[in-house]
Structures are given as C-alpha cells and as structure tokens.
Z-matrix of the N, CA and C atoms (Angstrom, degrees):
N
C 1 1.433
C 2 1.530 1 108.33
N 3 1.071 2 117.87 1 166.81
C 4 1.765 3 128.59 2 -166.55
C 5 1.138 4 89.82 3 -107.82
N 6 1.479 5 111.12 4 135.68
C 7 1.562 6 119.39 5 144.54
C 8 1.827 7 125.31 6 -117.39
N 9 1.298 8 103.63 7 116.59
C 10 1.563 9 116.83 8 -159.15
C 11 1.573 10 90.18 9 -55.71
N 12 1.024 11 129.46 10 -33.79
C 13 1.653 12 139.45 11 -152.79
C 14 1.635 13 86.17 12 -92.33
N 15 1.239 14 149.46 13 -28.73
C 16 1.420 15 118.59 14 -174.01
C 17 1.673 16 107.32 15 -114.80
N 18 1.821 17 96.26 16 -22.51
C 19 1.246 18 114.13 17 161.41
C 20 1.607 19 90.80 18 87.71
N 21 1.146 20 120.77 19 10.37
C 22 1.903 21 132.35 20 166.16
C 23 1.225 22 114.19 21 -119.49
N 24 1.315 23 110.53 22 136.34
C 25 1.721 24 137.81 23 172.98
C 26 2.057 25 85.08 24 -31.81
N 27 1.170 26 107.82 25 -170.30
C 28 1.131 27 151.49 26 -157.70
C 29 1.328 28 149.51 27 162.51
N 30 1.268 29 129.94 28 115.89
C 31 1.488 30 117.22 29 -167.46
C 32 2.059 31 105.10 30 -84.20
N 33 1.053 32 114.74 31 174.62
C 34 1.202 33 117.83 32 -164.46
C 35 2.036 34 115.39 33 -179.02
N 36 1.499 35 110.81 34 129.13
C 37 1.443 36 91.21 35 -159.63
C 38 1.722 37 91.92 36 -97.88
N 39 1.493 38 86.88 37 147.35
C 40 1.849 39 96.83 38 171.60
C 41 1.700 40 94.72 39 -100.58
N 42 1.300 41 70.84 40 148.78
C 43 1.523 42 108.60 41 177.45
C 44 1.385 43 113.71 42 -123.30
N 45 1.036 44 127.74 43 6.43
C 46 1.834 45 114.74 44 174.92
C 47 1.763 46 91.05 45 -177.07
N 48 2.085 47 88.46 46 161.92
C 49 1.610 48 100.03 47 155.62
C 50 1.385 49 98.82 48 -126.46
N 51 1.628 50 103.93 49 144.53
C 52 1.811 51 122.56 50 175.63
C 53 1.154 52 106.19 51 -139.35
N 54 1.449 53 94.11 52 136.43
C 55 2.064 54 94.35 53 171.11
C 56 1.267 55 95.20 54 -113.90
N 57 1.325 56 103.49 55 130.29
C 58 1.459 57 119.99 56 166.90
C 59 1.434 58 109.04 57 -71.43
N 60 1.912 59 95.29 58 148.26
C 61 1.692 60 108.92 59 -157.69
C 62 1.660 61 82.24 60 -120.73
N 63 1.238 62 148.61 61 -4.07
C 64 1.308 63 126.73 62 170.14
C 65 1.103 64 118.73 63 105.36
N 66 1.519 65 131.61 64 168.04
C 67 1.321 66 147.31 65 178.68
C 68 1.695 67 96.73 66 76.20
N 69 1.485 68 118.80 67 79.17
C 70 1.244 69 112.68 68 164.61
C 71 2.019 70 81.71 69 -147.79
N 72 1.172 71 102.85 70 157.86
C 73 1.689 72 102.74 71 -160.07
C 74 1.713 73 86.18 72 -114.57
N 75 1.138 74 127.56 73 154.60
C 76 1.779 75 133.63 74 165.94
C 77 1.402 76 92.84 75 55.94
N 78 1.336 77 141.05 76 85.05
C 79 1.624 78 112.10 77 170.90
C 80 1.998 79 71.97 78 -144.94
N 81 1.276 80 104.08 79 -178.13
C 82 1.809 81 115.22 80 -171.09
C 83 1.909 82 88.52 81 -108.98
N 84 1.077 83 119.31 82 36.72
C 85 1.824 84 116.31 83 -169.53
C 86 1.496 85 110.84 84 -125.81
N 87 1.577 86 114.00 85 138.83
C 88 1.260 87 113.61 86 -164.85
C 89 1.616 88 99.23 87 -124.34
N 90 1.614 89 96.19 88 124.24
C 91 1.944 90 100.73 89 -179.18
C 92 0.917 91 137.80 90 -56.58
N 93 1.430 92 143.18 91 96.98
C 94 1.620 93 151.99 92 -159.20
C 95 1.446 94 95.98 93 114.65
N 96 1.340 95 112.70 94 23.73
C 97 2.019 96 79.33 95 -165.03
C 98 1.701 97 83.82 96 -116.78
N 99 1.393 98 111.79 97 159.24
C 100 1.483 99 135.21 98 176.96
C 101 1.965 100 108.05 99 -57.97
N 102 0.807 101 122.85 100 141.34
C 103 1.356 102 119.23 101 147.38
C 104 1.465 103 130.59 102 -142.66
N 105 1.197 104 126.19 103 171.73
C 106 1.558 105 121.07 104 -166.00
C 107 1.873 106 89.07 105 -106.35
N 108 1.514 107 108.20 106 131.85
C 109 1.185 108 111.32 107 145.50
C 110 1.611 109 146.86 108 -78.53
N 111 1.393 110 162.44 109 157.10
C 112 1.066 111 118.61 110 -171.01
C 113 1.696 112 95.82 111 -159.99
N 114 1.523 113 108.04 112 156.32
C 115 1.404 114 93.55 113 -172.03
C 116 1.867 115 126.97 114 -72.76
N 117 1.064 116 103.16 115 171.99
C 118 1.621 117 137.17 116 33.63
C 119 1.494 118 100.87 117 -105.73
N 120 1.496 119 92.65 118 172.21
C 121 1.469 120 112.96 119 -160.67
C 122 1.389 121 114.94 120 -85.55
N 123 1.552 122 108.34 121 -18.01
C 124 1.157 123 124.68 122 -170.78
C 125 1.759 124 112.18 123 -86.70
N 126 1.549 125 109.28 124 5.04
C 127 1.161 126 114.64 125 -169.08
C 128 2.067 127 104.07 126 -138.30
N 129 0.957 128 106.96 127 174.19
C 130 2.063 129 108.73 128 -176.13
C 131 1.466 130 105.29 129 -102.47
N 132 1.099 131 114.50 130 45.84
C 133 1.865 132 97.02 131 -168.55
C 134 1.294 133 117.58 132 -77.42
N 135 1.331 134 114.73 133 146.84
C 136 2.069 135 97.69 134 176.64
C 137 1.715 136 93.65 135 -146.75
N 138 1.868 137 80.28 136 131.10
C 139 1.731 138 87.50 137 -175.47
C 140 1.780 139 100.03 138 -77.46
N 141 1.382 140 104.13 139 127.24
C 142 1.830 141 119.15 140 -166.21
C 143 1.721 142 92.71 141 -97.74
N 144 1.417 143 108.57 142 -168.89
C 145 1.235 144 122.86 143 -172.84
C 146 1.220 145 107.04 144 -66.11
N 147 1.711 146 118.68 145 -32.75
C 148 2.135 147 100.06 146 -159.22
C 149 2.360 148 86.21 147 -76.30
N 150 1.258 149 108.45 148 11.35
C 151 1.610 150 101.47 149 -171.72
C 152 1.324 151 129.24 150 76.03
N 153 1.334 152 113.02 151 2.10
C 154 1.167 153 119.91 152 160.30
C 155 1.253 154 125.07 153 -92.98
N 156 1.538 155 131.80 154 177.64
C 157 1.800 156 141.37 155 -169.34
C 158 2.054 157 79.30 156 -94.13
N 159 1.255 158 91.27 157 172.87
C 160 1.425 159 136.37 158 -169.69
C 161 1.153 160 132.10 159 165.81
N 162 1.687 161 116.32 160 131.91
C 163 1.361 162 103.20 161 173.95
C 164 1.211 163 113.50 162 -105.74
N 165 1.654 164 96.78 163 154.80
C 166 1.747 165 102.63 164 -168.68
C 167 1.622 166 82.98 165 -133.61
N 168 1.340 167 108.63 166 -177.53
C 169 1.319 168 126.32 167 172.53
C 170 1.055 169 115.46 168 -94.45
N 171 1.638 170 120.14 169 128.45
C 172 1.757 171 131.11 170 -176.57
C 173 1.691 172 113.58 171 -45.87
N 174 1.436 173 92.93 172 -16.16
C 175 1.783 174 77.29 173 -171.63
C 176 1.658 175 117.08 174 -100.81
N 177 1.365 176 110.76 175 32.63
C 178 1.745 177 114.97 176 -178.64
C 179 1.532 178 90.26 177 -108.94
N 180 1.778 179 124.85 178 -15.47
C 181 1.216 180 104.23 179 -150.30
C 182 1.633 181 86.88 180 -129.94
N 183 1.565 182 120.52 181 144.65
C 184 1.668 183 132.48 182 151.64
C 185 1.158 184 108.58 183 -87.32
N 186 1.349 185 97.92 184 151.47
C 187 1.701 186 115.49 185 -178.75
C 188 1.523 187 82.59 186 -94.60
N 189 1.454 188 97.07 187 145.97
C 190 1.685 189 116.50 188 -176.65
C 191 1.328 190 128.92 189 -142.50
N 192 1.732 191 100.68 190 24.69
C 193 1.669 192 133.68 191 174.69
C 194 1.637 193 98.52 192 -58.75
N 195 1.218 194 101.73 193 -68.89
C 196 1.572 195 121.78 194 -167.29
C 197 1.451 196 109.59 195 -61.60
N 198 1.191 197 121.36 196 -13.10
C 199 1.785 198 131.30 197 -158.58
C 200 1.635 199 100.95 198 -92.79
N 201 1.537 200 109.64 199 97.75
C 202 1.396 201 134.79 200 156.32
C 203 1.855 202 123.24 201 -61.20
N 204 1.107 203 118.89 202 108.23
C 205 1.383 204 126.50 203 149.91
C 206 1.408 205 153.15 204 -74.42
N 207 1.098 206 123.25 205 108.69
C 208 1.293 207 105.71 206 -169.94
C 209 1.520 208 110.62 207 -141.24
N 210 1.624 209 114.21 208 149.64
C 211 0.982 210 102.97 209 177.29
C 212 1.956 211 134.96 210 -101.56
N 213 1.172 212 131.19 211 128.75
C 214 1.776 213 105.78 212 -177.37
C 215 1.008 214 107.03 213 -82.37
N 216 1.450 215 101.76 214 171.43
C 217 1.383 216 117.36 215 179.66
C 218 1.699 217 109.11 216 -67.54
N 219 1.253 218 112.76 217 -35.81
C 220 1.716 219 100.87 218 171.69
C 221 1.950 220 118.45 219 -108.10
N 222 2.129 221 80.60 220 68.80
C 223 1.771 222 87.77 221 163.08
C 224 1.235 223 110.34 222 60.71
N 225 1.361 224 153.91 223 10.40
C 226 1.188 225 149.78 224 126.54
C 227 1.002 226 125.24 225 -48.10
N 228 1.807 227 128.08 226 120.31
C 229 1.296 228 126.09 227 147.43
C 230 1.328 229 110.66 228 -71.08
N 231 1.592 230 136.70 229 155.16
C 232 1.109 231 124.56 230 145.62
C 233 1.780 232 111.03 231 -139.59
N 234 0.956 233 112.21 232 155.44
C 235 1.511 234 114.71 233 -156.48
C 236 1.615 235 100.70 234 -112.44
N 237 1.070 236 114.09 235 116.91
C 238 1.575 237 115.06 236 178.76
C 239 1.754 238 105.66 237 -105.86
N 240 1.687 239 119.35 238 152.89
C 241 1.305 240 126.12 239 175.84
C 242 1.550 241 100.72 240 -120.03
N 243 1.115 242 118.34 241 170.82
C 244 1.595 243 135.53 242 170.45
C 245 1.374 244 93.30 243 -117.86
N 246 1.593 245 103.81 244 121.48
C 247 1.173 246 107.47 245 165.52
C 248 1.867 247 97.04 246 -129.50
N 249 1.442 248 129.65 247 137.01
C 250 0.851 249 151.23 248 -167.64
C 251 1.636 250 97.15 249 45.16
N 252 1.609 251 103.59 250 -105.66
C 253 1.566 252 95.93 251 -171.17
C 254 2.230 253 101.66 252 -118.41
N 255 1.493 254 98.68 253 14.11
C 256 1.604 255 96.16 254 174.87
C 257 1.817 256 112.95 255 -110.60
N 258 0.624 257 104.41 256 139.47
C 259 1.554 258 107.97 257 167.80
C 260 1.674 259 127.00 258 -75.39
N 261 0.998 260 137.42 259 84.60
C 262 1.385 261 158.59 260 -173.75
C 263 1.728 262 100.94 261 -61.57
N 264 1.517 263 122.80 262 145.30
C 265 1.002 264 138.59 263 141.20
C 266 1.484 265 111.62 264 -59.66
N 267 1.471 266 119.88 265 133.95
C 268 1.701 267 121.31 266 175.06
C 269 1.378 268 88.95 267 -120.09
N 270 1.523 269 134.13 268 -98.38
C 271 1.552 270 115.58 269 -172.81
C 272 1.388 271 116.28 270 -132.78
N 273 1.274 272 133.82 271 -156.61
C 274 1.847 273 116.45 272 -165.77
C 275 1.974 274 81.50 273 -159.47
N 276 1.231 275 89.97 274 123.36
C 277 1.361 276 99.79 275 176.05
C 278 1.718 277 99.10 276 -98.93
N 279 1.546 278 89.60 277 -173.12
C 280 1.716 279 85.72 278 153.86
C 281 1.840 280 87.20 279 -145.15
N 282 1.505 281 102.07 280 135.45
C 283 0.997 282 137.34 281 -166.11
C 284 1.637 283 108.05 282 -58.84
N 285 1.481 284 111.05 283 138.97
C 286 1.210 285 117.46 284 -127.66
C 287 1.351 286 145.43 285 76.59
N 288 1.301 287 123.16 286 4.39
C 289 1.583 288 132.49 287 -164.02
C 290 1.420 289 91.69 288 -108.17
C-alpha cells in the first residue's frame, strides 16, 4: 500500500474483502467493486482507488468472504452467502448484468 506521507510503498495485513454498495459523495471508490480491508481491526479501513487505507463507515460496504457463485445451466448467476452454518440464496442475476 502507498503512503502519501512517506511517499513509500508499505506492507500492511488485510483482514477482509467488501464491495462497496454506494452512496458515499467525494470518496476515490467505485460501486460494485471489491475492496481489501486492512488492519487494525479495531478500526473500518479500506484501501480505495488513490491505494491508500481510509476509514469509511461499515455500512456502505458487504463482507464478500462468505459470497458463493455459481453458474446455471440457463445463464443465471446466482450468488449464495453462509450465514451461520446454511448457505442462503442472496440474488440471481442473469449473466451478463
């Protein structure tokens, strides 16, 4: 990760993947898109487009560890989650969308 302040890379441990769902105004983040979270743990940071950490608030972004893909045979994506110990339907695109 970049740090504007030393103006050198940096290593840094992730701790999560989230795709941001949107409605944040001026931020470097693009909606649907994946991002890496990173510590500390005790805080929401998500390295955004300029490549640096930032904190944002947990609730623009899903955790997308647990988030299963699959494809049907008639052109459906559908996206499955783990929630406790069952696997849930989340939504069913049709492929290409």
């Amino acid at each position: 990760m970049y740090d504007s302040e030393t103006g050198k890379f940096k290593e840094i441990k992730i701790i999560g993947k989230y795709e941001y769902l949107g409605g944040l105004e001026g931020t470097d983040l693009i909606k649907g898109k994946i991002y890496y979270r990173v510590e500390p743990k005790d805080e929401f940071r998500i390295v955004d487009e300029s490549k640096e950490d930032y904190l944002y608030l947990p609730d623009y972004f899903e955790n997308v560890e647990n988030r299963y893909r699959n494809i049907n045979m008639d052109n459906k994506i559908i996206f499955y989650e783990l929630k406790g110990d069952q696997l849930c339907k989340k939504k069913r695109l049709k492929y290409g969308e």
